[in-house]
C-alpha positions as CSV (number, residue, x, y, z in Angstrom):
1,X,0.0,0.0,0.0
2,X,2.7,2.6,1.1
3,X,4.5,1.7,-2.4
4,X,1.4,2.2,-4.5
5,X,0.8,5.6,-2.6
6,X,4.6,6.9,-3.3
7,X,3.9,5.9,-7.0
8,X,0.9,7.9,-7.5
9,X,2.2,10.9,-5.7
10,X,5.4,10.7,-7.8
11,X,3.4,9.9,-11.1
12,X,0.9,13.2,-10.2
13,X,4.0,15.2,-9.9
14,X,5.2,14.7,-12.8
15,X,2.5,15.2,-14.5
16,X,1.9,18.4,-13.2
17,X,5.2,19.0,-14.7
18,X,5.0,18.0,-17.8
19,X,1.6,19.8,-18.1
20,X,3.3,23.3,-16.9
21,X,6.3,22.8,-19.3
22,X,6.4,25.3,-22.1
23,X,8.5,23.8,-24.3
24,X,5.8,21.3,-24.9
25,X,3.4,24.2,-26.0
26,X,2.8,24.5,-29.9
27,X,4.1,28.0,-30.7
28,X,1.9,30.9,-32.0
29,X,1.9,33.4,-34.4
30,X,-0.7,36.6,-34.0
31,X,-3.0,33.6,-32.1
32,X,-2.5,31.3,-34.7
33,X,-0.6,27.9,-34.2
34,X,2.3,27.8,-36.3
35,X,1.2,23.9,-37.2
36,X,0.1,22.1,-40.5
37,X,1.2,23.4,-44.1
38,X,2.0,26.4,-45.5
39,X,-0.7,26.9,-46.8
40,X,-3.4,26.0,-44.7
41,X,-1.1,28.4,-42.1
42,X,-1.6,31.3,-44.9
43,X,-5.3,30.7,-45.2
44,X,-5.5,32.0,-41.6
45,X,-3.4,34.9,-41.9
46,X,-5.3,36.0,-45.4
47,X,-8.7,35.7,-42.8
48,X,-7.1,38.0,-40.4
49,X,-6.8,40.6,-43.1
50,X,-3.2,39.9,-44.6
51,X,-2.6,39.7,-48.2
52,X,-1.3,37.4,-50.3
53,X,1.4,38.8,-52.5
54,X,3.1,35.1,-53.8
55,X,4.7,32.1,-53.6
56,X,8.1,30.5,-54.4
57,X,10.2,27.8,-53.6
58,X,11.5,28.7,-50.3
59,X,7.7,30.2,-49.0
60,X,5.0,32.3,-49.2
61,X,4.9,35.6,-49.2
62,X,1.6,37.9,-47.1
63,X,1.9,41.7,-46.2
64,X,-0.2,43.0,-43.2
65,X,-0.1,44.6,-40.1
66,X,2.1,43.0,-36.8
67,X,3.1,45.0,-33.6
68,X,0.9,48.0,-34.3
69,X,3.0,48.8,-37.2
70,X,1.3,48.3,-41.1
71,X,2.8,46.7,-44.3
72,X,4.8,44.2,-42.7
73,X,5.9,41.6,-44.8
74,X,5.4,38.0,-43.5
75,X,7.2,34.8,-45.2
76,X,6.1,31.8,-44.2
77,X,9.2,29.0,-44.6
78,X,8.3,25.6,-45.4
79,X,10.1,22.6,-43.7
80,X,12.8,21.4,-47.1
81,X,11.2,19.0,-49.1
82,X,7.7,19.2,-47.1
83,X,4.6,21.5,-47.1
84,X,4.8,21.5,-43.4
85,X,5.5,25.1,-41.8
86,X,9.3,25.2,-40.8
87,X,8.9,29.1,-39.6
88,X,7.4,32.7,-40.0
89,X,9.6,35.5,-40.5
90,X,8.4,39.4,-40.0
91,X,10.3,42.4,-41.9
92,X,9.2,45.7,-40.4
93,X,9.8,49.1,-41.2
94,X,10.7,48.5,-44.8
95,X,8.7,50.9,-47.5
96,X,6.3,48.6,-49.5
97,X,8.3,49.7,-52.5
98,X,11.6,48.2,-50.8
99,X,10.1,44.7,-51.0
100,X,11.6,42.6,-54.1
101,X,11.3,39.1,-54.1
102,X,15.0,37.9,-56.7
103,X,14.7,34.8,-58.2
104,X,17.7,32.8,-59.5
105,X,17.7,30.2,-62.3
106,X,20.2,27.4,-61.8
């Protein structure tokens, strides 16, 4: 009896550990969990009013507002070889007119 009672307490702790770790939280980007593909991730941020401007190999490309500040561009990195999101990167305080997207032919 005394060994099943010093199990559960040591099993409910650390559970409640695991449960308060952040590092097993799913990162967020303007409320939006930076899960799932590219695109489904740029379907959300074109309903919170971003827009679409393209789309090449190494991501997608929305501009919108972030931080309070307007026309920041958003690029949303796949994972290589996959659809999956890898990251989302924020330029601010560039002039729309600074943003040009070079392509390279091999």
């Amino acid at each position: 009896m005394k060994k099943t009672a010093i199990f559960l307490v040591l099993f409910l702790f650390v559970a409640l550990l695991n449960a308060q770790n952040p590092a097993l939280s799913v990162p967020k980007f303007k409320g939006i969990e930076i899960t799932g593909t590219v695109d489904q991730f740029g379907s959300k941020l074109t309903s919170q009013g971003f827009t679409f401007l393209g789309k090449e190999d190494y991501g997608s490309a929305y501009l919108g507002s972030f931080a309070g500040m307007s026309d920041c561009l958003v690029v949303l990195a796949p994972v290589v070889n996959s659809k999956d999101i890898a990251s989302v990167i924020v330029m601010i305080g560039l002039k729309l007119s600074d943003y040009k997207v070079y392509t390279y032919e091999s």
